[in-house]
Each structure stands twice: as C-alpha cells, then as structure tokens.
DRENFITOR-245629 format. One record per residue (C-alpha): residue in three letters; x, y, z. Coordinates in nm, 3 decimals, padded with zeros to 5 digits. Last residue first. Layout:
// residues N
 res      c1      c2      c3
 ALA       X       Y       Z
...
// end
This chain:
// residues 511
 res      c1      c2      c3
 UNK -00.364 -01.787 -02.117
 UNK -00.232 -01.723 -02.433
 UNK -00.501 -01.854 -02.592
 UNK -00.720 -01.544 -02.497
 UNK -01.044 -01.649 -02.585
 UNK -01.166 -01.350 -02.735
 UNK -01.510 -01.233 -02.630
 UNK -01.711 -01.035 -02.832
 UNK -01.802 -00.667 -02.864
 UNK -02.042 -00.577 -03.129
 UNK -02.354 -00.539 -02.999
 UNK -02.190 -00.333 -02.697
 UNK -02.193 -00.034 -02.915
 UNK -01.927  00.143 -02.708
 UNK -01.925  00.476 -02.488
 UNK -02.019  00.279 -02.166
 UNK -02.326  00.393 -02.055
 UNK -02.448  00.362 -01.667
 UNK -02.716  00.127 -01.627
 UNK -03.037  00.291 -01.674
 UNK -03.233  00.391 -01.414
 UNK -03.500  00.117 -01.195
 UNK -03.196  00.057 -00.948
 UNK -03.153  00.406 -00.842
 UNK -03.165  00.374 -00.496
 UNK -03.015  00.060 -00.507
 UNK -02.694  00.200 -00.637
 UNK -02.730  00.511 -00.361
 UNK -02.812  00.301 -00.053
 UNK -02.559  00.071 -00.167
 UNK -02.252  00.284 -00.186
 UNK -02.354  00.469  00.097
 UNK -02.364  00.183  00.304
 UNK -02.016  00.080  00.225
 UNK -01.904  00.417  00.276
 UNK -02.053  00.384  00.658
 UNK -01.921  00.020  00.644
 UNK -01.566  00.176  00.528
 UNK -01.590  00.442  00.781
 UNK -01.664  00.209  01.053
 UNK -01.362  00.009  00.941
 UNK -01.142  00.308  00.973
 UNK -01.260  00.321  01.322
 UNK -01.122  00.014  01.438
 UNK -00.853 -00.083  01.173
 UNK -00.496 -00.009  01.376
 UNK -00.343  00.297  01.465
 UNK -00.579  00.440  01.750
 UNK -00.306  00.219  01.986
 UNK -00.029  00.437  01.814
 UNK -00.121  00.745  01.966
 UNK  00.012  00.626  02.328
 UNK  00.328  00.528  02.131
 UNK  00.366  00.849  01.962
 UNK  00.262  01.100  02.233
 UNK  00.537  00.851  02.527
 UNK  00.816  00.887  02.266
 UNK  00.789  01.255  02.232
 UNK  00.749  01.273  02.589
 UNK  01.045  01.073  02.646
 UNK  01.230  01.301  02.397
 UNK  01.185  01.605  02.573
 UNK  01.314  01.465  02.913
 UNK  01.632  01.321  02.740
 UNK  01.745  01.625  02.613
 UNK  01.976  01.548  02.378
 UNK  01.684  01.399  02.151
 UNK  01.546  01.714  02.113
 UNK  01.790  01.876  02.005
 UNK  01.875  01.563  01.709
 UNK  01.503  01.612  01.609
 UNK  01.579  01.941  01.535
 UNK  01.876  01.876  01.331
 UNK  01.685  01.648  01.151
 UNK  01.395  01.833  01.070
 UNK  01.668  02.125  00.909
 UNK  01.867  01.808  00.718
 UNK  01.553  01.740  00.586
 UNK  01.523  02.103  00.484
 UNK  01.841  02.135  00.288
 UNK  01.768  01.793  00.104
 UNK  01.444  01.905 -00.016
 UNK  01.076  01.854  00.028
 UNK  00.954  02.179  00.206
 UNK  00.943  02.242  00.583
 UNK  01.014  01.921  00.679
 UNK  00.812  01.775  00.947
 UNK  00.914  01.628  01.281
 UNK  00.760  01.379  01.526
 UNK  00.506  01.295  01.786
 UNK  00.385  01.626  01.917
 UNK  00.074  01.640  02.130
 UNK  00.235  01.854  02.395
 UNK  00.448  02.017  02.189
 UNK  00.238  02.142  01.934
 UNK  00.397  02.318  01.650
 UNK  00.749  02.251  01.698
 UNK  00.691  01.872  01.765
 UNK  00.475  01.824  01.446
 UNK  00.216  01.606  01.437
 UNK  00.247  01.313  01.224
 UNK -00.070  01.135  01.148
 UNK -00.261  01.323  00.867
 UNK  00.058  01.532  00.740
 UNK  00.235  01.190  00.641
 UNK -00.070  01.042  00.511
 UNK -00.044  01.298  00.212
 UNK  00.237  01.610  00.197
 UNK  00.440  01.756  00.495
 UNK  00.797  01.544  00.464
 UNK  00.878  01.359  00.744
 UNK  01.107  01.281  01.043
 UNK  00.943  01.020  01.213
 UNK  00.991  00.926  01.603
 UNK  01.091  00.544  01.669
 UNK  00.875  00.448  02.018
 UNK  00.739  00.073  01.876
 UNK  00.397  00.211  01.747
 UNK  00.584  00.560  01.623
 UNK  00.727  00.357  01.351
 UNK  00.479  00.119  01.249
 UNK  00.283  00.401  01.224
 UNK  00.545  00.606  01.000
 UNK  00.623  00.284  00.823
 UNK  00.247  00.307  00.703
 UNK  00.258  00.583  00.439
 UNK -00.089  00.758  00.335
 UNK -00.062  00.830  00.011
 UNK  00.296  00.962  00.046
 UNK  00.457  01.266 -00.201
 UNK  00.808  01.377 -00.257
 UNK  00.899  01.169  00.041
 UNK  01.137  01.293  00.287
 UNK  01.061  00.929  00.554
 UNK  01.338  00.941  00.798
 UNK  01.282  00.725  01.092
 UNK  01.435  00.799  01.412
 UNK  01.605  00.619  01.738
 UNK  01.602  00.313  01.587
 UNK  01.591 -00.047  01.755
 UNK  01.279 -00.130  01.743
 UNK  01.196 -00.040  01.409
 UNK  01.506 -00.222  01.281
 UNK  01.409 -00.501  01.476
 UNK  01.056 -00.517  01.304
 UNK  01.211 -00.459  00.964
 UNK  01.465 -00.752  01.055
 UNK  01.146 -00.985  01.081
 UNK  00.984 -00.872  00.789
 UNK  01.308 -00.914  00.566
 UNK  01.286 -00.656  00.237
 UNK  01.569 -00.663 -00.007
 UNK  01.943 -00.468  00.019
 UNK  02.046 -00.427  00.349
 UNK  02.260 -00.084  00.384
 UNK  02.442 -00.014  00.721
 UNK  02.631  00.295  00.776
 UNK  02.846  00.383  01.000
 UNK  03.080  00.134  01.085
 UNK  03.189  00.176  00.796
 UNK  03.114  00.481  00.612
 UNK  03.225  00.531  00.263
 UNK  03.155  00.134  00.249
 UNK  02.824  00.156  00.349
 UNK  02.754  00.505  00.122
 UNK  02.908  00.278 -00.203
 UNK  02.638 -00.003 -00.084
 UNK  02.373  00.279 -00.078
 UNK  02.494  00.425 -00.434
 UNK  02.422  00.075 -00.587
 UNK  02.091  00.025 -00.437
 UNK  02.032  00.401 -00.550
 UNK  02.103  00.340 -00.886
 UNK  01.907 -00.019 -00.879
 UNK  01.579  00.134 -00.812
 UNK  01.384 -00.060 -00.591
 UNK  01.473 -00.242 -00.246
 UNK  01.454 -00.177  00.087
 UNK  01.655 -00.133  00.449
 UNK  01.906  00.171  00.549
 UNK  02.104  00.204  00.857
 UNK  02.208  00.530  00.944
 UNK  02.463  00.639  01.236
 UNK  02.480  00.962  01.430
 UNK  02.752  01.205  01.589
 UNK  02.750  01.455  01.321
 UNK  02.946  01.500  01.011
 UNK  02.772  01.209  00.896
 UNK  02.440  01.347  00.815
 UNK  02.620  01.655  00.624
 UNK  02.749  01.330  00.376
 UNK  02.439  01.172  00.353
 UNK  02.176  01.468  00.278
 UNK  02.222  01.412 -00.063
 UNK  02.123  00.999 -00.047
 UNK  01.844  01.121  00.187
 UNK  01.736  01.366 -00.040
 UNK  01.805  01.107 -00.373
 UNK  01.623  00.856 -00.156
 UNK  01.286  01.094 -00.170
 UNK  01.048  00.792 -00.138
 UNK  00.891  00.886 -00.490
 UNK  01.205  00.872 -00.633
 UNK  01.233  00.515 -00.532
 UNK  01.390  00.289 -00.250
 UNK  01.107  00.118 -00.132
 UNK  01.079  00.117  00.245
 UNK  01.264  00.138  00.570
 UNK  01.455  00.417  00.651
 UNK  01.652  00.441  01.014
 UNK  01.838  00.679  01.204
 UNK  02.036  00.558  01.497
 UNK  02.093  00.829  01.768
 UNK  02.487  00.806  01.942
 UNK  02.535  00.807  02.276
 UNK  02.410  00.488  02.484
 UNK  02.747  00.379  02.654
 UNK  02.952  00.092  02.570
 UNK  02.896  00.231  02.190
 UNK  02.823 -00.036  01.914
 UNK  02.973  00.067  01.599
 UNK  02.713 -00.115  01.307
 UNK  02.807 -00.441  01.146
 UNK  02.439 -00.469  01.097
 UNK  02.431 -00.771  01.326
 UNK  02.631 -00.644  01.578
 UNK  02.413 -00.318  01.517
 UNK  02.092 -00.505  01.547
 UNK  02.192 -00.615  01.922
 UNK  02.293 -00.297  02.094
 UNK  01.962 -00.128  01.929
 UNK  01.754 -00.377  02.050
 UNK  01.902 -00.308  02.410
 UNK  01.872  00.041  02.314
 UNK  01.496  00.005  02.222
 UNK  01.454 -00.189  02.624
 UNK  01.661  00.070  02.813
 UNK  01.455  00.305  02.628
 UNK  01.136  00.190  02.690
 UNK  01.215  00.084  03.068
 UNK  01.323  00.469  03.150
 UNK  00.973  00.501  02.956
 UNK  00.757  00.304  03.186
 UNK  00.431  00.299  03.020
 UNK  00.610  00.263  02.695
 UNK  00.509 -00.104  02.601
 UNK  00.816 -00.239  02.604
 UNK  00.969 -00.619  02.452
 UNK  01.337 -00.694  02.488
 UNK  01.483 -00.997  02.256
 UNK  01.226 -00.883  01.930
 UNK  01.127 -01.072  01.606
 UNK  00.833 -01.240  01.859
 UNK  00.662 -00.938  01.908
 UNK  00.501 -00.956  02.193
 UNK  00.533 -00.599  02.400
 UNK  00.621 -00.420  02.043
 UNK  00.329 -00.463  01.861
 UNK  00.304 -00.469  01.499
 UNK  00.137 -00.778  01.458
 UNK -00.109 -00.713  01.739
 UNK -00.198 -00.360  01.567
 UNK -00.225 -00.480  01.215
 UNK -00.199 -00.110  01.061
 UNK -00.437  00.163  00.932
 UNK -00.509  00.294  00.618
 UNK -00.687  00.661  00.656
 UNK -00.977  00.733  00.447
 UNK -01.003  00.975  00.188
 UNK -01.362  00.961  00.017
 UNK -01.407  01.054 -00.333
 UNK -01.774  01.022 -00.478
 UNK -01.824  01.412 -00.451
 UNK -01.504  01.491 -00.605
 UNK -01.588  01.308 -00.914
 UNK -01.536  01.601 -01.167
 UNK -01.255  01.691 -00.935
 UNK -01.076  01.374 -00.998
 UNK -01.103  01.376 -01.325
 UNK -00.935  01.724 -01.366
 UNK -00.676  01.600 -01.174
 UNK -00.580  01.305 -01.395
 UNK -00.254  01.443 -01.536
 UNK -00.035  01.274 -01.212
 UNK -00.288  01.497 -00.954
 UNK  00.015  01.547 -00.729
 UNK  00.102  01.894 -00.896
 UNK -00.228  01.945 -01.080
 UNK -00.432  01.966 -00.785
 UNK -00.721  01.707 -00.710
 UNK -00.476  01.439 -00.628
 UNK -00.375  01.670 -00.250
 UNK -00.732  01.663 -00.142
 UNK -00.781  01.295 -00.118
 UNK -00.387  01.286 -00.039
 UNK -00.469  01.481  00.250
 UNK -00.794  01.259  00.377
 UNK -00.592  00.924  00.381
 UNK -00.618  00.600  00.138
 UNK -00.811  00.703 -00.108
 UNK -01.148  00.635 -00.200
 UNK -01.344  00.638 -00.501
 UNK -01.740  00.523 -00.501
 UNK -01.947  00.426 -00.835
 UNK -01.684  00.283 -01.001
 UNK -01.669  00.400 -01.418
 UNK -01.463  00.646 -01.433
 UNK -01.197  00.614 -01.200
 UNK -01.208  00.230 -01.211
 UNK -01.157  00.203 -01.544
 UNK -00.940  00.465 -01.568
 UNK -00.697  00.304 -01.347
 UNK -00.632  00.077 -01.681
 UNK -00.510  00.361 -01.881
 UNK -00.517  00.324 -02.262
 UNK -00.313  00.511 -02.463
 UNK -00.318  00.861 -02.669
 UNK -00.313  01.055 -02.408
 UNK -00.529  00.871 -02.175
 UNK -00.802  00.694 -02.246
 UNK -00.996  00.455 -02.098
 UNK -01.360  00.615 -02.105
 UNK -01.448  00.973 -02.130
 UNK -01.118  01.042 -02.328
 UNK -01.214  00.747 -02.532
 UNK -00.996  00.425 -02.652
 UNK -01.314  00.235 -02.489
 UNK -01.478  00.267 -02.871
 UNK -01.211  00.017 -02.969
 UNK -01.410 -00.295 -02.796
 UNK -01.249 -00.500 -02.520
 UNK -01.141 -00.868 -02.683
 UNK -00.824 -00.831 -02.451
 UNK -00.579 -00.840 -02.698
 UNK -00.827 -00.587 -02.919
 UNK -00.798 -00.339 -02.593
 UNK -00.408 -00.351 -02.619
 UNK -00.408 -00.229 -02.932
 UNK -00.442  00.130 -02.723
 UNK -00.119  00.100 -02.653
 UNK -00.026  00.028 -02.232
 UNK -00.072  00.254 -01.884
 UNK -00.136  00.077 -01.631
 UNK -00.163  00.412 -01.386
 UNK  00.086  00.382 -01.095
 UNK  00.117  00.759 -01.014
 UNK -00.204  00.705 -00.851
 UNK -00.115  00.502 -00.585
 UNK -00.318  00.356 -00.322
 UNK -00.643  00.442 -00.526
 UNK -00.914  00.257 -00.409
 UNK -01.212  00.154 -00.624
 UNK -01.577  00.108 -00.465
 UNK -01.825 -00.075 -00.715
 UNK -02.187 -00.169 -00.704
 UNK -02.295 -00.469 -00.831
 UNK -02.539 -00.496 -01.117
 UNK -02.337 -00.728 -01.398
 UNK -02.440 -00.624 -01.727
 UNK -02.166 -00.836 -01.879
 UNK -01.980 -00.500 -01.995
 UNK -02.049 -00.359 -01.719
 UNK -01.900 -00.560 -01.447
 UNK -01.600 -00.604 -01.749
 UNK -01.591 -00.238 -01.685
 UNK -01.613 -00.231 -01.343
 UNK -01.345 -00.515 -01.292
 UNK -01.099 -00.279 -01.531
 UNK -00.927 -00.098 -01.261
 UNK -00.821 -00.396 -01.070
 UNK -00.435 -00.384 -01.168
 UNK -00.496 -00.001 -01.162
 UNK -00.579  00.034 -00.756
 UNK -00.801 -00.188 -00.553
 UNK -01.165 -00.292 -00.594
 UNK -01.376 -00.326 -00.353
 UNK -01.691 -00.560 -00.502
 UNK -02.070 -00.516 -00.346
 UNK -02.335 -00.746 -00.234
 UNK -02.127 -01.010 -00.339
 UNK -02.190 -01.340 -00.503
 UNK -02.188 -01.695 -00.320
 UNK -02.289 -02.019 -00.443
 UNK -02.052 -02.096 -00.730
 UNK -02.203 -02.109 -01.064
 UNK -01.943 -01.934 -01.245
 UNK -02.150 -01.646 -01.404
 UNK -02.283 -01.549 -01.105
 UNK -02.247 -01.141 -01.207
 UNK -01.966 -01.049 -00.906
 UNK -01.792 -01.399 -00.950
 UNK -01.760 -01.283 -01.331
 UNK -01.699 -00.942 -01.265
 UNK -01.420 -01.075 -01.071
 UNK -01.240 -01.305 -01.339
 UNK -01.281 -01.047 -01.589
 UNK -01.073 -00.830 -01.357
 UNK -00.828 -01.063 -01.270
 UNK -00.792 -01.156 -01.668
 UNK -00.729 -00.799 -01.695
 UNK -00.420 -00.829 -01.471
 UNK -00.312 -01.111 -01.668
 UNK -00.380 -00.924 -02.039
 UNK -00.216 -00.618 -01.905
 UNK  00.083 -00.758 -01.760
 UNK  00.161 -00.971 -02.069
 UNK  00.528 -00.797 -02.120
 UNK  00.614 -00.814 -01.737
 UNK  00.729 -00.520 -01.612
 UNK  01.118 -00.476 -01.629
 UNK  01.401 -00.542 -01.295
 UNK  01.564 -00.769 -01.544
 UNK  01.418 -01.096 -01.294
 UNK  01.088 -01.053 -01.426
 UNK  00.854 -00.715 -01.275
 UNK  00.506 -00.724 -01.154
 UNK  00.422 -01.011 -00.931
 UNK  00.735 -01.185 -00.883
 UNK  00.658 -01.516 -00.721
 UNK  00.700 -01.773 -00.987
 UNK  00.660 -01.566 -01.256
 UNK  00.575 -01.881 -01.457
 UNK  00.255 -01.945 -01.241
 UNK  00.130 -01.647 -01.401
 UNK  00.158 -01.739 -01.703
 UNK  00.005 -02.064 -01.723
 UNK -00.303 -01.927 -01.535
 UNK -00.468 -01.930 -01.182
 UNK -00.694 -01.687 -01.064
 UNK -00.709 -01.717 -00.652
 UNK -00.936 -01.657 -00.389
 UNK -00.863 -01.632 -00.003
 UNK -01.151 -01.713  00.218
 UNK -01.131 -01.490  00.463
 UNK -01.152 -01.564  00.887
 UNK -00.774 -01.601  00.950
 UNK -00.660 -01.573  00.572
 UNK -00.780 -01.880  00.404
 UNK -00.562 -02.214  00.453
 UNK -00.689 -02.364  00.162
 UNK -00.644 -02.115 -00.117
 UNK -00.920 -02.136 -00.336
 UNK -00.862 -02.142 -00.700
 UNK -01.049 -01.978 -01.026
 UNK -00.930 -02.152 -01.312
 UNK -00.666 -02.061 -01.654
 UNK -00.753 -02.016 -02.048
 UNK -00.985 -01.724 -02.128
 UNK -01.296 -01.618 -02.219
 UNK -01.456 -01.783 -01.925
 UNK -01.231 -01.915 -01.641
 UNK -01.306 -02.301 -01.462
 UNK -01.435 -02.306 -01.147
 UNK -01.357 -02.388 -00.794
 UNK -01.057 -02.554 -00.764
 UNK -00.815 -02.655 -00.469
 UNK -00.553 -02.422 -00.325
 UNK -00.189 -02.501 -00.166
 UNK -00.039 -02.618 -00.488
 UNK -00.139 -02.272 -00.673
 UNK  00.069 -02.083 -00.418
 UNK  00.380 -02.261 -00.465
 UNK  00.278 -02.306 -00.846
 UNK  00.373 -01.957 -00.821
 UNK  00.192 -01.611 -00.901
 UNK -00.212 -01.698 -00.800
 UNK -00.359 -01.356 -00.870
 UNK -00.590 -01.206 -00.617
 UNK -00.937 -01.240 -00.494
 UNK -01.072 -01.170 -00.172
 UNK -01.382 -01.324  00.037
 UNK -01.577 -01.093  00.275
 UNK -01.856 -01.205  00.465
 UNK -01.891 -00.924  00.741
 UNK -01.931 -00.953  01.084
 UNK -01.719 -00.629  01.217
 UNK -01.399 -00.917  01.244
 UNK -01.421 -00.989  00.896
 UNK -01.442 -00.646  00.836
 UNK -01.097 -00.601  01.008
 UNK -00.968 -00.937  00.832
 UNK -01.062 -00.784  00.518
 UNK -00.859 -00.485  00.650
 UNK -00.530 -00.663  00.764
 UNK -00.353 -00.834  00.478
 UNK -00.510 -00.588  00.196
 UNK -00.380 -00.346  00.356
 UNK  00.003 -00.485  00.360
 UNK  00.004 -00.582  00.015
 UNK -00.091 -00.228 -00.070
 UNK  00.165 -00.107  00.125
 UNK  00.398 -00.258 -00.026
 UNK  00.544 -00.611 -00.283
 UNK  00.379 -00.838 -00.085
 UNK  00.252 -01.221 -00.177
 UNK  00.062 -01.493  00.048
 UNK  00.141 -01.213  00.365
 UNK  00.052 -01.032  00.244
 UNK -00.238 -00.995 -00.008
 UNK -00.100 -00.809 -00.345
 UNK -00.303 -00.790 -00.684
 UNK -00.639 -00.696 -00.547
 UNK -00.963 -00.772 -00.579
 UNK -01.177 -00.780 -00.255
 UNK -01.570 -00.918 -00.257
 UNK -01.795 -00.808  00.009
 UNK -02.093 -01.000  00.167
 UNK -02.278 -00.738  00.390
 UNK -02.391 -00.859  00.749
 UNK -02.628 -00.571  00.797
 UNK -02.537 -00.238  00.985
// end
C-alpha cells in the first residue's frame, strides 16, 4: 500500500494527557502506522500551559481566538499537534471535567474549535506544507471535523471511531449559533437528537467510514439495548461500519522488562511465572497494606479501571460481602463516580487487611497490580472493546468477564474450550452470576495444573495483542476509504441540510 499521510484528532494522546482507553489508543496506533510507513501527524487539545510551553507555533486559528502548536518532542515517530486557547490552558490538565467533578461549561465551543481547527489543516487553509490524504477522527469531541470539512468544502475523506457511544456531546440546540454553525443543522438527518444537538452526529452522519473498536460491539450498537437511541442510525450505515479490535503497546506492557516490576517472567517456565507474580504479589500487598501469607494461599483479585456504572462497580460493590466469605483478597484501583469512591474506602476499612482501595490512576502501580493479581474482574454492563483484559492476560492475570463487546472477542471461556481457554465469562451481567465466574475461577485455581494452562493460553495469546494486524485492517479500511471517495470525485459533495449562503463565521471572542 502507498505511504498515505493521515491526520488523527482526538481529545486524549497518552501519555501527553489520558483520561482511558481512548487515551491509550491514540498513544500506540499512530505509532503502529508510523511504523507500517505512514505519515501520520495527530492533533489534540493543548490543556496546560505545561503542555503549551513544550511546543512552538505553527499558525494562527481562523474564526476564533487561540494557535495551532507543535509539540516538540513528537511522539516517537509523530508529530504531535496541538490547538492552543485561553481556555484551555486554564484547565490546566483536566480535559473534561473542573475540579467539582462537572463538565466544563465551554466544552462544546473548545471541542468544536478542535474540529474547526482540523478541517482547516485538512482544507490548507493555514498555509502549512502538509495536508492529509485522509483525517481519523475519534469519538464525539471530534464529531464535528466532517462538518466543518464540509462546510469549507474541504475534500478529504473521513473515518470516525466510536470508542464510546454512550458519550454523545450532547448540548441545546443554541449551541450551534455559539459556534457560528447554521440552525438548519438542528435536523434529525443532521445533528439532532431529541430536541438537542449531538456532536457524535457529526461524525455518524456525515464521515464516510465508521469503525468501532471490536467486531461485537460493531454488532452489539445496532440493537436497541446497547444502541444508546442511535441504533436505527447505525443500521442505516451498517455497510460503512467496520469493528476492529484495539490492541495494546506490546513492549510497554510486557512483563519480562517492565521496569515498574522487581521479578520479570515471560511464562515459558510457568513454575518460574508464578514464583515470579507471587513475588510481585508479596511486595504490592506490603504496599497495599494487604495480609501477606508466608505461604502462597490466598488468590488476589484485582479491578483496574474507571469506576462507573458502565464498569459494573455496583456488581462488584454487591458481590463484596459473599467475596469475602471466602479465602481471597481484593484490591481495587480507579477513579470516577464519587459514590462508589466513597463506598470502596468504607469496603477497605470493613475489611482490613483485606481489601485495598487506591483512589486515582498510577501507571506504574497499575503495572504491579497486574503483575501481581491472581484475577481481574471486569462485570461490565457493556465494553467496547476493554484493554485491561489484554493487559491482563499479557502479564498471566486471568479475566473474569461479562459476555458483551471486546470482552466476548478476546476472552475465551475456560468452560467452553479448555484447551484454548484464557478466562471466565459471566453468564448474564449481575451480581449473582459474577459471583458464579468467580467461583469457577476459584476451582480452577486450586488446582494448580489447570491454572498453569490457563496462564500459559493467555500469555501465549497475548503476543497477537498488540497493533500488527489491526494495522493491516486499518490500511485495508484506509484504502477503502479512498478508493471509494476518489471514486466518486466528479459527484456532488455530500449535502448538508443548510443553505450554506448564509452561514458565517463568528469569531468566537471567547477563545
């Protein structure tokens, strides 16, 4: 395939600024297609002067106050692009929510000054000397790039990527005026969405590819119950919807040099393996303020994520008390809701010794932590494509999952095919039922010959983890993309709903 010059948008790019998965994506595949030959440059939102100081400038904005930056230090091989305004260099590091825990009151306006900002790179409206063959956009934040793309008659084709689709951007339809978009967008067939305006509509609509980020939940949105009252969409545009599983930074997550570890493994020699996770195991509960047992003899279960509906923490947070009647300990590591923060620390103190709650992400300690456990519970109510599950099985922890999304892609269940198996799904997502998965995970793990092999599936399956062949399916969709836009170059450009005669900028002073 040609060299193809590829422009990201995104609001999160770990490790420069990472909130989830997304952040964690955007981290590794640019640098995958990077890798494949590709010129790829990604944009994203310059939140602290901390940022902003270590970038130079390129060009000022149109239509609005605030610069287009590049970050120095790049990203490995990508050039790292930044939009820098007032604003955003007052969150000073919080992309999404101020310190009350609530979304920032000029998120829309920002995150459509990202997308303006893009369509403007994409169209050469900023005289620098590069424009893509093609821009990826990346769930709602990004979801208005096409339209601004169209809306300045830029002719790029689009991919958008839906990570999320409960996350919709979802604001009053006076919000288009703000953003000097016209009215006739407030349209079922455009932006809409009862009654407001929905920035992932942009890029549902109006991007000529979808993806999402693993073949179940590609299925699994085009059904009312996951579908989050854009199903029907969805299966209009079912034949420009690709699922494609994420994958993981396989040398960063790798447990024979990780640098966060004491004992490093590669689970060739499995007696090794587990001397090695236990030794890890020894050491994070001394730091955890865990019980550390002379002998190995109790399993350590682990969750590692946001701590959200969505994740299923009110199972887990149910499922507590019959957890602790057996001979097991928990330890617990995320941030979100503040309920269930609060209801972890009151499950720590229930528990001592027990249970171990650490409140905020720490990269290093979620290595150790996936080192270190025996199991990693993951009931959510619904999973995109979930990476803590690879990260997971890549350092010998076995999942214990719910059967929707990502999670049904990669985890294989035990019961089902024991030979292949490399963890445990729920039966349905409820309390009762993750305590079922656990259970049998805990039979298996008595008997250490079963749970070798379990350990030895996952870890072997781990090295077809990382970016290699979901990068060939991105250059195949790539090439798709193209083929098709170029194909029908001499048609129309696709019509907005609007009488584009009288839409006009606004120079948003508000920067």
């Amino acid at each position: 395939m040609k060299r193809l010059k590829i422009l990201m948008v995104a609001a999160e790019m770990a490790p420069l600024v990472k909130v989830g998965g997304l952040g964690d994506v955007m981290g590794s595949l640019p640098r995958a297609l990077a890798a494949r030959g590709h010129d790829v440059r990604v944009l994203i939102p310059a939140y602290s002067s901390r940022l902003s100081k270590q970038a130079r400038p390129l060009a000022r904005a149109r239509g609005f106050k605030g610069r287009l930056l590049a970050y120095k230090n790049g990203h490995g091989a990508v050039p790292v692009w930044m939009v820098e305004t007032a604003a955003l260099l007052r969150r000073e590091g919080r992309p999404y929510l101020n310190r009350s825990g609530k979304p920032w009151a000029d998120n829309p306006v920002q995150f459509s000054h990202l997308s303006r900002m893009a369509a403007d790179i994409a169209g050469g409206a900023l005289g620098l000397d590069w424009e893509p063959d093609l821009v990826h956009c990346n769930d709602w934040h990004t979801g208005l790039v096409p339209v601004w793309m169209r809306m300045n008659g830029c002719e790029r084709p689009t991919v958008f990527t839906i990570h999320n689709l409960s996350y919709q951007g979802r604001f009053p339809p006076e919000i288009l005026a703000r953003l000097g978009l016209p009215d006739d967008l407030h349209d079922p067939e455009a932006l809409e969405f009862h009654g407001d305006v929905a920035f992932i509509k942009g890029g549902l609509v109006f991007a000529d590819r979808l993806t999402t980020v693993s073949p179940g939940y590609a299925r699994e949105i085009q059904t009312p119950l996951f579908g989050a009252g854009l199903d029907g969409l969805l299966r209009s545009r079912s034949d420009k919807l690709t699922g494609i599983l994420n994958g993981i930074d396989t040398e960063a997550w790798n447990p024979v040099t990780d640098p966060s570890l004491s004992h490093h493994y590669d689970g060739t020699d499995l007696n090794e393996t587990r001397k090695a996770k236990q030794a890890e195991q020894d050491r994070l509960r001394r730091r955890l303020g865990l019980i550390v047992q002379r002998k190995p003899g109790r399993p350590l279960l682990a969750w590692v994520g946001r701590l959200a509906e969505q994740k299923g923490t009110d199972l887990l947070l149910a499922a507590l008390p019959a957890l602790m009647e057996n001979d097991l300990d928990v330890v617990v590591l995320g941030d979100g809701e503040p309920a269930v923060s609060r209801a972890l620390k009151a499950a720590a103190h229930r528990w001592p010794g027990r249970v171990a709650f650490k409140q905020g992400f720490d990269e290093a300690l979620a290595h150790q932590v996936y080192a270190a456990s025996d199991m990693l519970l993951m009931p959510s109510r619904f999973e995109p494509c979930g990476l803590a599950q690879l990260c997971a099985m890549r350092y010998g922890t076995i999942p214990v999952v719910s059967p929707v999304g990502g999670l049904l892609d990669t985890v294989i269940d035990v019961g089902v095919d024991p030979k292949r198996g490399n963890g445990f799904q729920m039966e349905a997502v409820n309390s009762e039922k993750l305590l079922n998965a656990v259970d049998r995970a805990l039979a298996s793990w008595q008997s250490p010959d079963d749970w070798r092999q379990i350990i030895a599936n996952a870890m072997a399956q781990s090295s077809s983890f990382g970016w290699g062949e979901r990068v060939l399916a991105y250059e195949s969709l790539y090439r798709q993309t193209l083929e098709s836009y170029l194909g029908e170059h001499h048609r129309a450009m696709i019509s907005l709903p609007v009488n584009s005669e009288s839409w006009t900028a606004v120079d948003d002073a508000r920067g």
